[in-house]
N, C-alpha and C positions, 0 to 999 in steps of 0.2 A: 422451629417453624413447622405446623405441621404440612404433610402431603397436601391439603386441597388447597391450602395458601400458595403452595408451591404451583400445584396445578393450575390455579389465575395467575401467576405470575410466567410464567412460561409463554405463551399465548402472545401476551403485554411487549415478552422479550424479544419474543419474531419480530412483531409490529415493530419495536422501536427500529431495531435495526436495518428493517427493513427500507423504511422511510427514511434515518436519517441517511440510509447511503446513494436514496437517491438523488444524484448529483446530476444533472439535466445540461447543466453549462458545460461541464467537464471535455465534452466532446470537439466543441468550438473554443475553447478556451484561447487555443492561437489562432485560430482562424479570426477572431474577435481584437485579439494585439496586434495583429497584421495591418486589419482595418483599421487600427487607430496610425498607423504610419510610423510602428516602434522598428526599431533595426533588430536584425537577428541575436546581436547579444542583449539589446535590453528585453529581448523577449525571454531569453533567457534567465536574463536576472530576474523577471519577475515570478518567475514562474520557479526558478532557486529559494526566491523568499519563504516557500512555505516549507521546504525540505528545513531551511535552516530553525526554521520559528520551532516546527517539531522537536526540534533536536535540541534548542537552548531551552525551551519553554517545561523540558520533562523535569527537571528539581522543583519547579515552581509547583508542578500539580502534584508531582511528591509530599511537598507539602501541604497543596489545598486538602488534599484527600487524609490527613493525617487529623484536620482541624475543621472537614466539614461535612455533611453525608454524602457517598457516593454521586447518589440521585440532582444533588445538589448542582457537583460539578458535572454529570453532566448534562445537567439545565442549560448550566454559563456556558459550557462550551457548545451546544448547539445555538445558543442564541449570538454567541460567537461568531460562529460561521451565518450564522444569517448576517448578521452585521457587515461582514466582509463579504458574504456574494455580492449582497445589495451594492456596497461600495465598489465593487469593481466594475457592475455594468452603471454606476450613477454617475463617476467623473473617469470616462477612460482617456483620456487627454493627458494625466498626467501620470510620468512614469513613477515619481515616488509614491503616490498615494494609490498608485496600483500595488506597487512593493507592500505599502501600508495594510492594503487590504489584502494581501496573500498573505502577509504575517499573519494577520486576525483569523483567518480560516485555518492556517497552520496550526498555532494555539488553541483554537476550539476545536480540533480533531484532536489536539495533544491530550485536552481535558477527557474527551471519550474514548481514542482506543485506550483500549484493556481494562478500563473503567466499570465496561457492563460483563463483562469476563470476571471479576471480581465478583461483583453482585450474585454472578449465574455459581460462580465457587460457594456462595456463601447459603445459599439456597440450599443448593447440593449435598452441603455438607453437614446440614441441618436436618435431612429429610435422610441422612444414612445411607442414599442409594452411592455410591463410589462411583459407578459406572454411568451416571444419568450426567456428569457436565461433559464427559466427550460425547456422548450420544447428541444431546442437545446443541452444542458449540457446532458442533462436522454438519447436523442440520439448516444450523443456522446459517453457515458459510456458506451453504446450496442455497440459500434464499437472497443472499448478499449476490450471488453471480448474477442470479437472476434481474435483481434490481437494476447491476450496473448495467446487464446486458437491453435489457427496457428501458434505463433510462437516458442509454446512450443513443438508441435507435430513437426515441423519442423527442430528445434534446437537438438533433441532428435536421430530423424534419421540421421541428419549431424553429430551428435559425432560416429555415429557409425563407418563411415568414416575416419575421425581423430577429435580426443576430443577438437582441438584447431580451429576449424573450424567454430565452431557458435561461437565462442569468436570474431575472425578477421571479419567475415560477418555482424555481430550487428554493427561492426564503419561501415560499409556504409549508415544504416539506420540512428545513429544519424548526421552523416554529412550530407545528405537530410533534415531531420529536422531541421538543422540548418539555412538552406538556407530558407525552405519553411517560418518561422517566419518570416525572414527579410520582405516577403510580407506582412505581416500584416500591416493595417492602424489605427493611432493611433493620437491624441492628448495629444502629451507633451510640460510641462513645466516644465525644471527642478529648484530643490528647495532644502536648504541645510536638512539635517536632522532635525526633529524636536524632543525636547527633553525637555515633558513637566512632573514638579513636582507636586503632589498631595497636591493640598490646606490641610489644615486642617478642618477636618466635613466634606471631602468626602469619596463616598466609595471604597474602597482600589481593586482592585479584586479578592479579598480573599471573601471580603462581595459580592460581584457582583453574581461570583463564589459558591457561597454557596447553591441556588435553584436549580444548576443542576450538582452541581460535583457528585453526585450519577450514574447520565445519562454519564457523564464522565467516571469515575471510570469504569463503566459497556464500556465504548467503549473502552476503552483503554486497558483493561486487558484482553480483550474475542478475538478485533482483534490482540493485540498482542500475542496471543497462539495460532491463527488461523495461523498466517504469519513463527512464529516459526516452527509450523511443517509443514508450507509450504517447507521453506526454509532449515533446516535442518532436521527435525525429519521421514518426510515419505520418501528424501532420501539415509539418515541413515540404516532407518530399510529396505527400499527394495531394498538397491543396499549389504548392508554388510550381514544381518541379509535374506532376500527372497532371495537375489542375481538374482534378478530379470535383464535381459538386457538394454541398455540404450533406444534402443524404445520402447519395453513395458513400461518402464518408465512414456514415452511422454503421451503415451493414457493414465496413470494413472494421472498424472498434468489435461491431457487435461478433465478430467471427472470432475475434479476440478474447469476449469476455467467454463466448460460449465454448472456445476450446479448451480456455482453462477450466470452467468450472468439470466439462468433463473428463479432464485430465485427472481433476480431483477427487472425483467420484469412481474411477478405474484403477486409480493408483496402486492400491493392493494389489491389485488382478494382473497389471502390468509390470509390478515386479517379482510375482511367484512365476508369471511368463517367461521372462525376460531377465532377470537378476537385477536386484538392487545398482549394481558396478554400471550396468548399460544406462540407468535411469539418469544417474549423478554425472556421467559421462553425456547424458543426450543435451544437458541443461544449457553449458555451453557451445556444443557443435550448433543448438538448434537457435543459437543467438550470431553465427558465426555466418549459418546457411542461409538467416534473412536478413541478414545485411551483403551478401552477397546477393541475392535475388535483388533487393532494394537500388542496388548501384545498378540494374540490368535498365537497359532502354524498351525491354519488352511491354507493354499494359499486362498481360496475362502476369507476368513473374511478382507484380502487386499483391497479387492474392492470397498465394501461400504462405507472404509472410508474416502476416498477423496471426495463422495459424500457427505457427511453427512456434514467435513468440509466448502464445497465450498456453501454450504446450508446456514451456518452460517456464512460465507462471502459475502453472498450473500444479507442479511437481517439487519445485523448489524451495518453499517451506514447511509444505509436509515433510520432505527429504530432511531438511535441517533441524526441524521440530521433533522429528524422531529419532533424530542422531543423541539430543541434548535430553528426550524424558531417559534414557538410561542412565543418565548421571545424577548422582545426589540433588536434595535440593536446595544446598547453598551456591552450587555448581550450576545444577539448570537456572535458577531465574538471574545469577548473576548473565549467564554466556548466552539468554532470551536477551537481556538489557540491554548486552557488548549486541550481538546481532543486530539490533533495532536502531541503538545508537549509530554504529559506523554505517548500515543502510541510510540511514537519514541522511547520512554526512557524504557519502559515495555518491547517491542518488542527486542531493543539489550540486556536488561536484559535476558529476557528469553532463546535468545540463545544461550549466555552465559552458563547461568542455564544447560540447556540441554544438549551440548555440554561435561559439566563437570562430569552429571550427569550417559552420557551412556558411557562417558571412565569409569565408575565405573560399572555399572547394564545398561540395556537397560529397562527391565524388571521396575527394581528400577527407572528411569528417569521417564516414562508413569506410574507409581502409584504417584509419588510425585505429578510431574503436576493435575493427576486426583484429588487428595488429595488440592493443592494449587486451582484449579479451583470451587473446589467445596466451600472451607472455603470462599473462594470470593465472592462466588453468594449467599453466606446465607449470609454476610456482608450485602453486597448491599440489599438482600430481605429485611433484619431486618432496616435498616437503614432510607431508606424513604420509602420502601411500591413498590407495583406495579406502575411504570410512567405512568398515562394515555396519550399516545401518539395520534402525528399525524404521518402518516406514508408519508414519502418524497421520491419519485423516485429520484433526485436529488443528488447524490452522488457524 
């Protein structure tokens, strides 16, 4: 592929990602299952639906992608997720075909992430630059912050409006998205699935697996309780519990999304400051310190903690993605897959957990978690020790 094919493509690449991640509901999502009169574990549940769809739905696009173009799947999977926004603001009355429609959005985000990561490799690697897909990727993730952080401030004051209204607005961005893929250029061939058995006297990837499932363990449990009380916990307590409005809301998310993207974009800077050991250590304390503020009765003690969270959103998969490019590469993408996997699987666990946790205590939910986060991090500390990392913009 030459340079200036690459140079239109590029461009294309922003755009897409850009738009598809604008998610405009995402903000009111419970504020919107409230209103339909669901109980705090069905809120839960439905809102698990999509953590599990991701997680069961990744062999299946393993193989769409083996037998169909990139660009293809992800068409299906942004028209996907239109399918399922639409459905969730079209019958919110029922709790299964709420379920129904977080599956369907889970699947179409399963179809696209790493999908156009692929594509941007492939580009990449065609044009000979080595250094141009993290240059462009750690770009691109600056542009993702920014979207969520716009389209959660955005999504926030259109519920004010009427609550079903960043619900219907989000399918015009993924149907955009879906189109802008088709421009992608690509080299395929397709091929049937491949389905190979482990000789004997190889290693398994349990053995493969074993030098960095600590670095695992630690990604997987810190951003799955990062995303839980994204997702349900901070607006649990400031919509039931602060009764806080749905735009103050927005700037409350939004201090979220914009702590982490700067967190992302300092990262270097604050661990030739500070040591790598302080960063991987803040991940946890800084999930530990705003669930403590969060149990406060104070209004003011709110504020900090969407900072402190999007802090350790901000740091915890560069930390972990940097730990794993030092390893071979049968080793990194198998211990990216384990990371991804068990996040998926932690991530709807937890909200589950939480869900069930503050129909009983709100109080009691933010001690358990604080209690479960903590037993965790002394695991992993006792376990293999401090990771001496490299730190990867690269997310």
């Amino acid at each position: 592929m030459e340079s200036k094919t690459i140079g239109k493509m590029i461009p294309l690449f922003y755009a897409y990602r850009v738009v598809s991640r604008f998610y405009l509901y995402l903000p009111v999502m419970v504020v919107f299952l409230l209103g339909q009169n669901l109980s705090y574990p069905e809120v839960g549940l439905v809102l698990a639906a999509y953590g599990f769809a991701v997680m069961v739905s990744k062999p299946l696009v393993g193989i769409a992608l083996d037998i169909w173009p990139k660009k293809a799947v992800l068409f299906a999977g942004e028209w996907m997720k239109c399918l399922g926004v639409a459905g969730l603001a079209w019958d919110g009355n029922s709790v299964a075909k709420l379920i129904v429609a977080q599956a369907v959005i889970g699947f179409g985000f399963s179809c696209t992430q790493g999908t156009d990561s692929m594509l941007l490799s492939q580009w990449t690697e065609k044009s000979g630059d080595s250094s141009a897909y993290r240059k462009i990727e750690s770009k691109s993730q600056s542009y993702i912050f920014i979207a969520v952080l716009v389209s959660g401030v955005a999504g926030a004051l259109l519920a004010e409006i009427d609550i079903r209204m960043p619900f219907y607005l989000t399918v015009p961005f993924n149907f955009v998205a879906a189109f802008l893929a088709l421009g992608f250029r690509e080299e395929f061939r397709p091929r049937l699935p491949q389905f190979r058995f482990r000789r004997r006297g190889e290693a398994g990837s349990a053995g493969i697996l074993r030098k960095t499932a600590h670095v695992v363990s630690f990604y997987a449990v810190n951003r799955a309780t990062i995303m839980a009380y994204y997702v349900l916990a901070l607006p649990l307590l400031l919509f039931v519990q602060a009764d806080v409005s749905v735009g103050y809301f927005g700037v409350f998310l939004g201090l979220f999304s914009l702590t982490a993207f700067l967190a992302g974009q300092w990262l270097n800077r604050l661990a030739a400051g500070f040591g790598e050991g302080v960063l991987w250590a803040a991940v946890p304390c800084c999930i530990l310190a705003s669930s403590l503020l969060l149990m406060s009765d104070r209004p003011w003690a709110y504020w900090p903690a969407p900072v402190l969270l999007g802090f350790a959103a901000g740091v915890v998969r560069p930390l972990a993605y940097g730990f794993f490019q030092k390893e071979a590469e049968p080793v990194r993408k198998a211990a990216i897959a384990s990371a991804e996997f068990w996040f998926a699987l932690f991530n709807a666990g937890f909200v589950l957990a939480l869900a069930a946790l503050f129909d009983w205590s709100v109080r009691g939910g933010l001690a358990a978690v604080m209690a479960a986060v903590a037993a965790l991090s002394l695991c992993q500390l006792f376990w293999r020790g401090k990771p001496e990392t490299r730190v990867s913009k690269t997310v």
